[in-house]
C-alpha angles and dihedrals in degrees: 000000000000105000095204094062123080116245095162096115101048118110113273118272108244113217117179119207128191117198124193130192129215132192122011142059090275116179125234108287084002089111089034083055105040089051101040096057091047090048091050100046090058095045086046082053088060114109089219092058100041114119084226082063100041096268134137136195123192137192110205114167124194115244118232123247095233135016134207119269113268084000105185084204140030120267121232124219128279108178141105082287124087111277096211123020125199120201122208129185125161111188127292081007129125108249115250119207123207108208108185140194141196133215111196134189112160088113092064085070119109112261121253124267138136092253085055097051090053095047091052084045095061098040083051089064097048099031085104084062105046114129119264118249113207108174141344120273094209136103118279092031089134095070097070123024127210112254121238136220113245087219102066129189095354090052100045082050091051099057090047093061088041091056087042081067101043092049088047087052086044088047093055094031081054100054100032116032098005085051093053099042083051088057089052095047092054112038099035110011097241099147127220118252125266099234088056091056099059093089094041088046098049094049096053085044097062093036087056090052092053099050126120089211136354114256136221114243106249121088099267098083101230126157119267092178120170106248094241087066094038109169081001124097119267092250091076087055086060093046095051079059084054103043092039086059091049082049092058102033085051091050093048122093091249120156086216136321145198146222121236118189138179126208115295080023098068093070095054089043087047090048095049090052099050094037102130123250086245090063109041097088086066094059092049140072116231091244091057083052111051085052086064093041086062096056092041106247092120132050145108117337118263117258109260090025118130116275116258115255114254093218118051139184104237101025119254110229126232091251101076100051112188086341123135140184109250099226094190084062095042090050093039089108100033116122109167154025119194122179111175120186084008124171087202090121087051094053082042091059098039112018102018081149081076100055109037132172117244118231108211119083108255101148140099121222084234085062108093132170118211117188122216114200139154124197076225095069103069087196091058124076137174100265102227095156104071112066099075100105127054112283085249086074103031125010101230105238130246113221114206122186104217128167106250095164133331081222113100109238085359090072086060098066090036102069096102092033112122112244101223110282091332111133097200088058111129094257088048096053095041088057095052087055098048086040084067080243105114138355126269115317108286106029137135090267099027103047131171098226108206097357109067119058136188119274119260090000123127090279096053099046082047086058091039095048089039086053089045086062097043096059088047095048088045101050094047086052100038078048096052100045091047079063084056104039099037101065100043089049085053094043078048089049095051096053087057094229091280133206091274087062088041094059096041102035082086101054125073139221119009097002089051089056099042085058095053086053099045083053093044091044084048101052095054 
């Protein structure tokens, strides 16, 4: 775009974004919040938007239609519109507006309860040992086929040994500093960091997305199924989040738009991308389709075309007949895919049953995937499984080292964080690409200058030696405080919290800690 014309009166450029969290108990727009922030920062840093240059940033979020009753806040929108819109405009340049979405999916996670802790416990320890699932059973199969790993036997070894030691950290974290922070939460509502829930959230994450049913929090496993996944696993509650987004992105004027998704999310982004055109009536409401039947992204299914599966998961309803969605028209529009600290490769390895490859040709040359990862995020991983089709059915991903944090678990939450005034940070990157300025972070033309860094260079085996000490330091720490910790939670135990600890658990400072001695005094 010329910088010496004026394009200040053409109509605004319209850019969707969908954003996707992964572990975590997230609330609803937290993700939204915490990225776009981070997003905008780095745009408002650019010399082009700067109010000294002519530029201007705005912040414009959508009201909700209805609030809650005595609501001691507004409530933000949550429908097929975008939830939060930047707008962007340089001088003399035609504005761009950022409208973004968000799919969420932190309430599908079990509730809490003691009975639930111990069973997560207990699936951490064994996760290393859960069966492999190579392919669906089910009809229509054939449509879609599992990935596999280049690297074969050794390397499917490898990530089970890989899980083994993740499940033997998990297993210390859990009884030392994960049973005293268990001890704080409850008794007086002090909540663990973030940065020490990545592993216990990624665990249960995975373990979600490989349940047959979600299950109610006391010790008799019953269901407790959403009703929109009523006798199908709770994975396929997530994916209707997912598919529903793609609906409404799909539906919108946008001039093109993007997915942006973070760690466990990259699997529901990846299988809402690849869901085949046969099952994406299950996932959708007949008002939503006949929407799309309207703009003619949905209809009867082409002659020649593969017959539709009798069974489907989830099921198709009776409204759409032998109707379809037409992928190569929803994705029309799509640009980009960016995961960033994603276990795909892991799912790949293990469960590629849960991440399979469509078939059928959806995708523009202009769409492209670019992979963030850092050996120092123990969630991320160099995705190697998914280029076996043609780009048209599946954009080959671009993997990208980048130095999210030198800090083991903290590295996974800090991809889109700025790095002080730098301007090749990731955020900043990923701005210039969604800007129509430049192509995927870490590209040729888009480069992270200083913070990316070749794989399997020298760069790369320094982070992965440097993550490899800090699990073995970890571990011998996280071991020797669960001596400590143990033994005083069960001499706690023992004394049965008793009315000394009640009439002191509210109070702070010196009176706090003379409870906990009079209860530790007491139990021996």
């Amino acid at each position: 775009m010329s910088s010496d014309k004026d394009h200040s009166s053409e109509p605004a450029e319209q850019i969707g974004v969908v954003l996707v969290h992964g572990v975590g108990e997230q609330t609803r727009f937290e993700h939204l919040d915490e990225e776009i922030r981070k997003l905008v920062e780095a745009l408002e840093a650019l010399p082009a938007f700067q109010a000294a240059q002519g530029g201007k940033v705005v912040v414009e979020i959508r009201r909700g239609w209805e609030g809650s009753f005595h609501a001691e806040q507004d409530s933000w929108h949550a429908g097929p519109f975008s939830t939060v819109c930047v707008s962007a405009k340089a001088a003399k340049q035609r504005e761009q507006r950022f409208q973004f979405h968000e799919v969420w999916w932190a309430d599908v996670n079990e509730r809490y309860s003691i009975a639930k802790q111990v069973r997560f416990w207990l699936w951490g320890l064994s996760v290393w040992l859960y069966p492999r699932k190579e392919r669906s059973t089910l009809q229509g199969a054939d449509y879609v086929f599992p990935p596999e790993h280049p690297g074969g036997l050794g390397m499917y070894l490898w990530v089970r040994a890989r899980l083994l030691g993740l499940g033997a950290v998990f297993a210390v974290l859990g009884f030392s500093l994960g049973l005293i922070m268990f001890i704080l939460k409850r008794l007086f509502e002090i909540e663990t960091p973030k940065w020490l829930q990545t592993v216990t959230n990624y665990v249960g994450g995975v373990k979600l997305y490989n349940q047959p049913r979600r299950l109610a929090p006391g010790w008799i496993p019953d269901s407790e199924d959403f009703l929109d996944t009523k006798d199908e696993p709770p994975r396929y509650s997530i994916r209707r989040r997912m598919i529903r987004a793609l609906a409404d992105v799909a539906l919108m004027p946008y001039d093109r738009w993007y997915v942006l998704a973070h760690s466990l999310g990259s699997v529901v982004a990846f299988n809402g991308l690849m869901e085949t055109a046969y099952t994406w009536p299950g996932y959708l409401d007949e008002w939503q389709w006949s929407w799309l039947k309207a703009a003619h992204l949905v209809g009867p299914i082409a002659p020649g075309a593969g017959p539709i599966p009798a069974v489907t998961i989830p099921k198709r309803p009776a409204w759409c007949d032998d109707e379809i969605v037409y992928r190569t028209r929803i994705f029309r529009n799509f640009r980009g895919l960016m995961t960033y600290g994603s276990p795909l490769e892991k799912f790949a390895t293990i469960w590629p049953a849960r991440v399979p490859l469509a078939r059928e040709p959806a995708f523009t040359p202009l769409a492209a995937w670019v992979n963030i990862m850092d050996p120092i995020d123990p969630v991320s991983g160099i995705l190697k499984s998914f280029d076996q089709v043609s780009p048209a059915c599946c954009p080959h991903p671009q993997n990208i080292g980048y130095r999210a944090s030198p800090i083991l678990l903290w590295s996974h939450t800090q991809y889109l964080t700025r790095k002080g005034k730098s301007h090749s940070d990731l955020p900043t990157a990923t701005m210039a690409w969604l800007l129509g300025r430049a192509g995927p972070p870490g590209s040729a033309n888009n480069p992270l200058t200083g913070l990316s860094y070749p794989l399997h260079g020298s760069v790369f085996w320094q982070r992965a030696v440097l993550a490899w000490v800090w699990w073995i330091v970890g571990f011998v720490a996280f071991a020797a405080l669960a001596a400590i910790a143990i033994p005083i939670f069960l001499r706690l135990f023992a004394a049965g919290f008793d009315a000394s600890l009640c009439e002191v658990y509210t109070n702070t400072g010196i009176e706090l800690l003379h409870g906990f001695c009079k209860v530790a005094k007491a139990a021996k």
